[in-house]
NUSE-30865 format. One record per residue (C-alpha): x, z, y. Coordinates in pm, whole numbers, plus 32768, in hexadecimal, padded with zeros to 4 digits. Layout:
BEGIN
XZY...
***
This chain:
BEGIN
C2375B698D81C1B05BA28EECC15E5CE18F85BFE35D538F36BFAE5D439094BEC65BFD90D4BE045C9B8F8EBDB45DF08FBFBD4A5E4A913FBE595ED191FABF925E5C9107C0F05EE99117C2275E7891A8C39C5E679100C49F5F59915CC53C5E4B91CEC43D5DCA92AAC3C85F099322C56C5F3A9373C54A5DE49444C3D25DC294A8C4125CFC95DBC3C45D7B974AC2C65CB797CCC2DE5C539933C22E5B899A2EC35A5AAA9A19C3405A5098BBC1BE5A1298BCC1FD594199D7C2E8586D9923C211588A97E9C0C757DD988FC1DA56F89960C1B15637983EC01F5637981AC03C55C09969C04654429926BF0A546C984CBE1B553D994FBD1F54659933BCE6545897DDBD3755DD97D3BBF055CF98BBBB0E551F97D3BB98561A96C7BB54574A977BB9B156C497E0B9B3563A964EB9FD57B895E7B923584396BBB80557769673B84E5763950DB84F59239502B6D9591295DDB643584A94E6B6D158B093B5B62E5A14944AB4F3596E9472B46B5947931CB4765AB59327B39A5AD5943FB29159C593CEB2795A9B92B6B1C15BB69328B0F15AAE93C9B0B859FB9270B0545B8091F6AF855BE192FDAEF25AAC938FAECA59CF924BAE995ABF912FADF25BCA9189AD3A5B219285ACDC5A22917EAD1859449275AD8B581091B2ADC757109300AECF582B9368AF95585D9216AFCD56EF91FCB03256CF9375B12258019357B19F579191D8B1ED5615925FB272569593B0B378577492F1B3B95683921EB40455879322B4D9569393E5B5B156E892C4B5CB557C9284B64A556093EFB736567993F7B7E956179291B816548A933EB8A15534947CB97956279399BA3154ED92F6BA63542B9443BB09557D94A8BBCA55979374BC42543593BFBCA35445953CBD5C558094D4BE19550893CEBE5353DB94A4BEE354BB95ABBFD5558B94BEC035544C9407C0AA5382956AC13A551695F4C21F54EB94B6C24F539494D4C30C53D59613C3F7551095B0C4665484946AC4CA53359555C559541C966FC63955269580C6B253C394C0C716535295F5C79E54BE9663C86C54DC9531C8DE536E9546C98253F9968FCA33553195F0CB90553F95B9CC4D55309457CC8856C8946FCB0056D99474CAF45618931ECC465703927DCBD95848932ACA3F584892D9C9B9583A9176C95257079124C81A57AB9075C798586891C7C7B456F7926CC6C5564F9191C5EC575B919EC5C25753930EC566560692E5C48C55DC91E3C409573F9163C3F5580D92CDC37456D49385C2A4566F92A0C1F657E692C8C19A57979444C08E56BA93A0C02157D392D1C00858879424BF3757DB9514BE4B574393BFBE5958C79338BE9459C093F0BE4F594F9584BCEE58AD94F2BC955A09941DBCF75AF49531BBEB5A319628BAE559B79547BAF15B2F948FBAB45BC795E3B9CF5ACD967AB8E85B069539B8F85C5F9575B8AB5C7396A7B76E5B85967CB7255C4D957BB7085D9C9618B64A5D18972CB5435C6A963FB54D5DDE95A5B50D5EB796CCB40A5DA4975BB3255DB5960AB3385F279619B43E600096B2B3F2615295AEB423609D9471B55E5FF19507B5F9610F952CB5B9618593B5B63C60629343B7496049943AB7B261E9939BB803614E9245B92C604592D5BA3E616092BCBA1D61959173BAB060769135BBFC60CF91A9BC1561FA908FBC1D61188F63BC9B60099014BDE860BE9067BDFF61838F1FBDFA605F8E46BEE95FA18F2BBFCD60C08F02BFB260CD8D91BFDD5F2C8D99C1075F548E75C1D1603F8DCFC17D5F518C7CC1A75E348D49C3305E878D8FC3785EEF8C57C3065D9F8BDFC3D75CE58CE6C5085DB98C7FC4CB5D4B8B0CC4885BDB8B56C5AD5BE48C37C6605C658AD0C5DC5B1C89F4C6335A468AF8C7AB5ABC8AE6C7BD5AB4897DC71D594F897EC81858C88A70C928595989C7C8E858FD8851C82C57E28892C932571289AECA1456428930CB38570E8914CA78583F8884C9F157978765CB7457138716CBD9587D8726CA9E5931867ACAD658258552CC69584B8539CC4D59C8853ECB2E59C98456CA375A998513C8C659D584DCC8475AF08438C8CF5BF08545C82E5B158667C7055AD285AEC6E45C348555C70E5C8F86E3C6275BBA877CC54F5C088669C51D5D6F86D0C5025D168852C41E5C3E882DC3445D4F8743C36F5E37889AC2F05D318975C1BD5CE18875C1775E6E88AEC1805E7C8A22C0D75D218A48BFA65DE08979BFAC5F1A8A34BF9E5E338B71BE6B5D9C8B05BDC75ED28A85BE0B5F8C8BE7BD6C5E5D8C97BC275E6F8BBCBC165FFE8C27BC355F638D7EBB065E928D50BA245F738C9BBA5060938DCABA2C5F748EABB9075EEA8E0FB879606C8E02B8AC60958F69B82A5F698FC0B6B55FC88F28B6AE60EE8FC2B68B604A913AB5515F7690C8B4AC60AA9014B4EA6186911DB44C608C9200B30C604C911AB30D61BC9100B2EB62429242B23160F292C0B12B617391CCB10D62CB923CB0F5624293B0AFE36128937DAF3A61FE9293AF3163279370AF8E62FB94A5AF8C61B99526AE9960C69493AF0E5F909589B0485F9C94BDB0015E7B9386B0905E239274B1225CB792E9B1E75DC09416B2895E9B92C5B2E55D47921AB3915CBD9335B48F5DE39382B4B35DDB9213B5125C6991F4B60A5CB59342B6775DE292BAB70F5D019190B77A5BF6928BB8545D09933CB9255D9991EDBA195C4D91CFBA7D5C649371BAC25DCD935ABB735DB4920ABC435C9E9297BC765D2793E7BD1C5E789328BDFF5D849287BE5D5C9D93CDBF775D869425C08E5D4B9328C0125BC29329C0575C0394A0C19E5C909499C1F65B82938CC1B45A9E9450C27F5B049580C3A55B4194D5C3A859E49426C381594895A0C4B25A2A95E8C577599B94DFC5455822954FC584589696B5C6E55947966EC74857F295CDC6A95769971DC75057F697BBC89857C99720C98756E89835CA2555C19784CBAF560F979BCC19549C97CECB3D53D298CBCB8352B6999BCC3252DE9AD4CB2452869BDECC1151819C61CC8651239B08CD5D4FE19B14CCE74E999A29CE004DB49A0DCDE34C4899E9CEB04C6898ABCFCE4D3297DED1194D02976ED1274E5B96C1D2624F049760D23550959726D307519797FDD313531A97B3D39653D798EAD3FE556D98D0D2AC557997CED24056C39766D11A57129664D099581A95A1CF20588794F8CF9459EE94EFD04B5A40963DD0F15B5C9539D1905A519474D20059169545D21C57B0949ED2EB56E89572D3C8573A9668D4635648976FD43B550D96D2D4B553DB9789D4FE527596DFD493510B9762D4045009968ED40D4EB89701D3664D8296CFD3AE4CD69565D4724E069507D43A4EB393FFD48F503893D6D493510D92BBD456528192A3D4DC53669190D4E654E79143D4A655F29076D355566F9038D28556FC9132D374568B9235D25B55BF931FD28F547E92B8D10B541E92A3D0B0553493C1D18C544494A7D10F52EF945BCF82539A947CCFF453B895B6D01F525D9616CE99520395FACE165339969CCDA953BC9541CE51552295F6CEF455499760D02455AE979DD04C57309810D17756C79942D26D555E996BD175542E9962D13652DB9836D16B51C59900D0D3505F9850D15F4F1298F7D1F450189A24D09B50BD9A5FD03F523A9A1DCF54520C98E2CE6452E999B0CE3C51E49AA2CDE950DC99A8CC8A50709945CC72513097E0CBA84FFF975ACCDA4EE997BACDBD50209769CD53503A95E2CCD84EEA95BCCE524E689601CEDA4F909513CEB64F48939CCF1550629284CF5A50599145CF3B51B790D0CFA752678F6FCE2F52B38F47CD69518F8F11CC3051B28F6FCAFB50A18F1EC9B650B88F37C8B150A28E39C86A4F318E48C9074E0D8DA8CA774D918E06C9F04C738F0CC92D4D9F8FD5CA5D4E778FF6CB334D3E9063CA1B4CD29151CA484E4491D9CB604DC692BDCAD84C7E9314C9654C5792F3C9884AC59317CAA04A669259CA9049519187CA8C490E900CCBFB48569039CC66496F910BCC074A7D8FE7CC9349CF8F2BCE0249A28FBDCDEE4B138FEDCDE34B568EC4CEB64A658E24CFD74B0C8F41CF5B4C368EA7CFC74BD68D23CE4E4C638D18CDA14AE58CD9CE374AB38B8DCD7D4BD28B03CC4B4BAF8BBACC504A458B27CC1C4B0789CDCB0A4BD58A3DC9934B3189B0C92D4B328B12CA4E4AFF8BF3CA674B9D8D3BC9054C2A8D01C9874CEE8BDEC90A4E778C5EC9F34F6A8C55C93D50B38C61C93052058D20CA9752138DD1CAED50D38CFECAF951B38BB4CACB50708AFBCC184FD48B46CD8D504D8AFCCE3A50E68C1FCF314F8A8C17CDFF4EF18C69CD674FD18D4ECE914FCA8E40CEB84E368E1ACD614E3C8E93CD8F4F038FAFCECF4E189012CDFA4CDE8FFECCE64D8D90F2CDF84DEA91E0CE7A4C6D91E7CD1D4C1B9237CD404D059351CE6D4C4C93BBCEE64D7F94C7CFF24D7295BCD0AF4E7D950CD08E4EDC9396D0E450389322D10750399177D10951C0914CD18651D88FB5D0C3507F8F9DD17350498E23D18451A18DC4D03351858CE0D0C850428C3BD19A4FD18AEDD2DB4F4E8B0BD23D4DE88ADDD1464E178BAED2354EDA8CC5D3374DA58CBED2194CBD8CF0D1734D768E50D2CD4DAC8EB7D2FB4C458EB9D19A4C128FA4D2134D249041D38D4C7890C5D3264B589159D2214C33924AD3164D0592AAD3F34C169303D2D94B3593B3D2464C99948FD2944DD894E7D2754EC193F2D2A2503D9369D2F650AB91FED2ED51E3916BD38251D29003D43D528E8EFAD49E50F48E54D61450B38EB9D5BB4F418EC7D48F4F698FB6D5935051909FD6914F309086D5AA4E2B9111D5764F129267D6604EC993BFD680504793E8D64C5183932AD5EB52E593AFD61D540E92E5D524551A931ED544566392D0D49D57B5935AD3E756D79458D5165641951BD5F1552194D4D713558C9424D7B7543C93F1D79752AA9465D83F518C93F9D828507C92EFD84350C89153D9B050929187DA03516292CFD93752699211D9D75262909FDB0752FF90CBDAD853D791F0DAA3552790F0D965556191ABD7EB55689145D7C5540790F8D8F05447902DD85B55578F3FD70F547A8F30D7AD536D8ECDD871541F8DC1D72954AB8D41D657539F8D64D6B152538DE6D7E452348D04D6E052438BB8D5BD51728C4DD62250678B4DD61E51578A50D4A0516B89A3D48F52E08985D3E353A58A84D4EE54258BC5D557558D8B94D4F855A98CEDD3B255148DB2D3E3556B8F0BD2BB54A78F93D1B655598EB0D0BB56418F41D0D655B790CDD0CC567691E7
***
C-alpha cells in the first residue's frame, strides 16, 4: 500500500527513505534532463500547450462576472449569449489543447523510457558473471522494469504537475489582484488553512498506512509459504490446514480493521477539507458585500463571482503543490537508483585492441593462475597445465576444490587475479570476447532452457541451422528418439527452465545445442551427472567420438568418462595435486587414489556414491 503522500497534501516519507532521501545536485539534474534533451522540441510544444491550456481554463472564470454583470443584470441579452458561447468555445479549446498535451507528454516519457530500458539491457549485457552471483536477482529486474518504468510516471506526473500547478497559480493570482486587489487578499487569507487538516489527516493516514504495509507484508509471507509448492507438501504431511487457515484468518481480520480505519480517517480528511474550502468563498461574498454595499458601489457582483470562481480554481495547485515534495524526493532517488547501476563498470570488456582470429583450434594454457571472489579465502593457487589441440583433459577433485571456478575462467566468465589463460597461445584478454565464447562451448551440470519449445532453445546457438542439422544433433544427442514420441516433435514446449522435461532430457538437449554450436573447444562440466545409467551410457557414447575428433575438457565423477581423457589433473585446495593418466594415478596412494576408492571403483554399481565430490561447485 503506498505512502498517503500523493493523497493527502504534503504526504510522509518512510524511515527508510527519509534515512536515504537522495542529495540533489546540479550534477544529477543535469544528467536527469540529459535525457529530455533529444526531445526539446516537443518538450517546447508541451510547455506553450500547458500554459495556454491553465489561461483558458482560468478564463471561464473571468467571463463570468462578465455574464453576471454585463448580461444579467444588465438584461442585456446580445452580451450573455456572446460571453456564454465565448466560454464555451474557450473551455472547448483549452480541454482539446489539454489532450494534445497529455499526448506529447506521454509520448515523451514513453520514448525517455524507451531508451533506458534499451541502454541498462545493454549495460547489464556487459556486466560480468560476479554481477549476476553477487546482486539479487530481484533488485535487477526491478531496475529494469519497476524503477524505470517510474521515470514515465515522472516527467507525465510529477515534472507536468509541478509546472502546470504553478503556472495556474500564478495566472490565477494575477486574474485575482487585477479584478480587485482587497477581496484577493481575503480570499488569498483562507489558503493556509489548508495545511492544518491537510497534515493532520496525513499523519493519522500514515501512521495507519504502515501498519497496514507491515500486515500485508505478514499475508504475503504466509501465502508464499503455505501456498508454494513445497509449503503446501509440508502443511498437508504435518497436518496443519486448520493452523494456517486459522493464522491467516486472523491477519487478514487485522488488515480488514486498519483498511477501515484508513478509509474512515480519509473521509475526516475530506469533510475538514470540504469545510475549509467554503469558508474562502463566504468570506469573499461576505466582505464583498459589506464593501459594495457600503463603501464602494463600483465594486459588482460579476467582480465577487469571479474571485470566487478563481478562488476555487486555486485550492487543487496549492493542495498539490504541498504534496510535490515527497513526489519530488521520490523521484530523485529512483533516478539515483538507475544511475548507481549506470554507473556500474562492466568487469570484463574488450581489450581496445582485442585480437579476432581467422579461426580456432581450441588449445587452452593456464600459466602461474591465481583467483579468488573473497581475497580472504583464495580459490586457486598457481595453476599451470597445457591443453593441446585434439586432446582431451580431464579434471577431478573433491568438492569445492575449483574445478568449475577454473574452466569459467577460460571464456572470460571471471579474470584471473595474477598468471594469464592463454587460448591458441594468446592472453584471453587480448582476444575478441565475441570469437572468444563463440569458439568455447559448455556443457554445464545446470541445464538451463528457456521457456520456448525444444527447436527455439536449439536455434539459440545457431539461428540458421537447418531442419537436417537439428535433427543430427539430436539424434548424436540420443535426444531424437524421444523427441520422435513427442505429438509435436521438436516444437514440443518445454516450460519455464524446461520444467516439462526430465533432467536426462534436459541435459541431452543442451548437448545437441552445443553440437550445433560446433566450438573449437568443448568443455562438458558434469554433462551426465543429471542422467540414468541408460541414458548416461548413451551421451557418453556422443560424447567419445568428439573428444577424440577436438579438443576437449571433462569434469566428471563417471570412471568411464575419466578413462576416455589423454590426461587427468587432480585438484584439490585450488592447486594441482596430481597429473597423469587413470593408470599413472591408481596406485600412486594419492588423491586420485582415495577418489577412486570412494567413487570411481562403484560407478557401475546403481546406488548413489558415498561420496559426491563435484556437488555444490565452487
Amino acid at each position: 500500500m503506498p505512502p498517503p503522500g500523493g493523497r493527502l497534501g504534503p504526504g510522509y516519507l518512510t524511515d527508510e527513505e527519509l534515512k536515504n532521501k537522495p542529495k540533489v545536485t546540479s550534477a544529477l539534474l543535469k544528467r536527469i534532463f540529459s535525457y529530455l534533451k533529444p526531445y526539446t522540441k516537443q518538450l517546447c510544444f508541451v510547455l506553450a500547450a500547458i500554459l495556454c491550456s491553465a489561461v483558458m481554463t482560468l478564463l471561464p472564470s473571468v467571463l463570468t462576472g462578465r455574464i453576471i454583470d454585463e448580461g444579467l443584470i444588465a438584461k442585456n441579452m446580445r452580451a450573455l449569449v456572446l460571453y456564454i458561447v465565448l466560454s464555451f468555445g474557450v473551455t472547448l479549446l483549452a480541454n482539446l489543447i489539454g489532450i494534445l498535451e497529455s499526448y506529447l507528454n506521454t509520448w515523451i516519457a514513453q520514448h525517455i523510457t524507451f531508451d533506458m530500458r534499451n541502454s541498462m539491457y545493454a549495460h547489464l549485457q556487459k556486466m560480468s558473471q560476479r554481477f549476476f552471483t553477487t546482486n539479487n536477482q530481484g533488485d535487477i529486474i526491478t531496475r529494469m522494469t519497476s524503477d524505470i518504468s517510474g521515470v514515465q510516471q515522472i516527467i507525465t506526473n510529477t515534472l507536468t504537475s509541478i509546472i502546470s500547478n504553478a503556472i495556474t497559480l500564478t495566472v490565477a493570482l494575477v486574474l485575482m489582484f487585477r479584478e480587485n486587489w482587497k477581496l484577493a487578499l481575503v480570499g488569498i487569507a483562507v489558503v493556509p488553512l489548508f495545511v492544518i487538516p491537510t497534515r493532520s489527516a496525513g499523519k493519522r493516514r500514515w501512521s495507519i498506512t504502515k501498519e497496514s504495509q507491515a500486515c500485508s507484508d505478514e499475508i504475503n509471507g504466509i501465502l508464499n509459504e503455505t501456498l508454494s509448492v513445497s509449503g503446501q507438501l509440508l502443511v498437508k504431511l504435518f497436518g496443519m490446514e486448520q493452523r494456517e487457515y486459522d493464522r491467516y484468518e486472523a491477519v487478514n481480520r487485522k488488515m480488514i480493521g486498519l483498511n477501515i480505519k484508513e478509509s474512515m480517517a480519509g473521509r475526516w480528511f475530506r469533510m475538514a477539507l470540504g469545510t475549509f474550502t467554503n469558508i474562502g468563498p463566504m468570506l469573499i461574498y461576505l466582505v464583498g458585500g459589506i464593501i459594495m454595499m457600503r463603501f464602494d458601489d463600483t465594486v459588482t457582483v460579476g467582480q465577487i463571482s469571479v474571485l470566487v470562481a478563481l478562488l476555487g480554481k486555486m485550492y487543487m495547485p496549492v493542495n498539490q503543490l504541498l504534496n510535490i515534495q515527497v513526489d519530488w524526493i521520490r523521484s530523485m532517488a529512483m533516478f539515483t537508483r538507475i544511475f548507481d547501476y549506470f554507473d556500474m563498470k562492466p568487469e570484463i570488456e574488450n581489450a581496445p585492441d582485442a585480437v579476432t582470429p581467422e579461426s580456432a583450434d581450441g588449445e587452452v594454457e593456464f600459466r602461474n593462475v591465481r583467483f579468488y571472489y573473497d581475497p580472504e579465502r583464495e580459490i586457486l593457487h598457481d595453476v599451470s597445465f597445457k591443453l593441446k589441440k585434439g586432446d582431451c583433459i580431464a579434471i577431478v577433485g573433491p568438492s569445492g576444490s575449483g574445478k568449475s571456478t577454473l574452466i569459467n575462467l577460460i571464456p572470460r566468465l571471471y579474470d584471473v587475479i595474477d598468471g594469464s589463460v592463454l587460448f591458441d597461445g594468446r592472453d584471453v584478454r587480448s582476444l575478441d570476447l565475441a570469437f572468444l565464447r563463440e569458439n568455447i562451448g559448455i556443457v554445464s551440470q545446470e541445464t538451463y532452457l528457456f521457456n520456448g519449445t525444444i527447436r527455439d532453445n536449439l536455434l539459440y546457438a545457431k539461428p540458421d541451422a537447418t531442419e537436417d542439422e537439428l535433427i543430427e544433433a539430436c539424434k548424436q544427442a540420443n535426444i531424437y528418439e524421444f523427441i520422435e514420441k513427442q505429438e509435436t516433435g521438436l516444437d514440443t514446449v518445454v516450460g519455464n527452465r524446461g520444467l516439462k522435461l526430465s533432467g536426462g532430457e534436459k541435459q541431452r538437449i543442451s548437448i545437441a545445442r552445443i553440437l550445433l554450436k560446433d566450438p573449437a573447444l568443448m568443455i562438458f562440466d558434469e554433462a551426465t551427472s543429471a542422467l540414468d545409467s541408460i541414458s548416461e551410457q548413451k551421451i557418453q557414447d556422443a560424447i567419445e567420438p568428439l573428444i577424440e575428433s577436438r579438443t576437449s575438457i571433462l569434469i566428471a565423477h563417471r570412471l568411464s568418462t575419466i578413462l576416455a581423457a589423454d590426461e587427468i589433473l587432480v585438484i584439490k585446495d585450488g592447486e594441482i595435486a596430481e597429473r597423469g593418466t587413470h593408470q599413472q594415478l591408481v596406485g600412486a596412494g594419492g588423491v586420485y587414489t582415495q577418489l577412486y576408492e570412494t567413487q570411481f571403483s562403484k560407478a557401475a554399481e546403481p546406488a548413489k556414491p558415498d561420496f559426491d565430490y563435484s556437488e555444490g561447485e565452487s
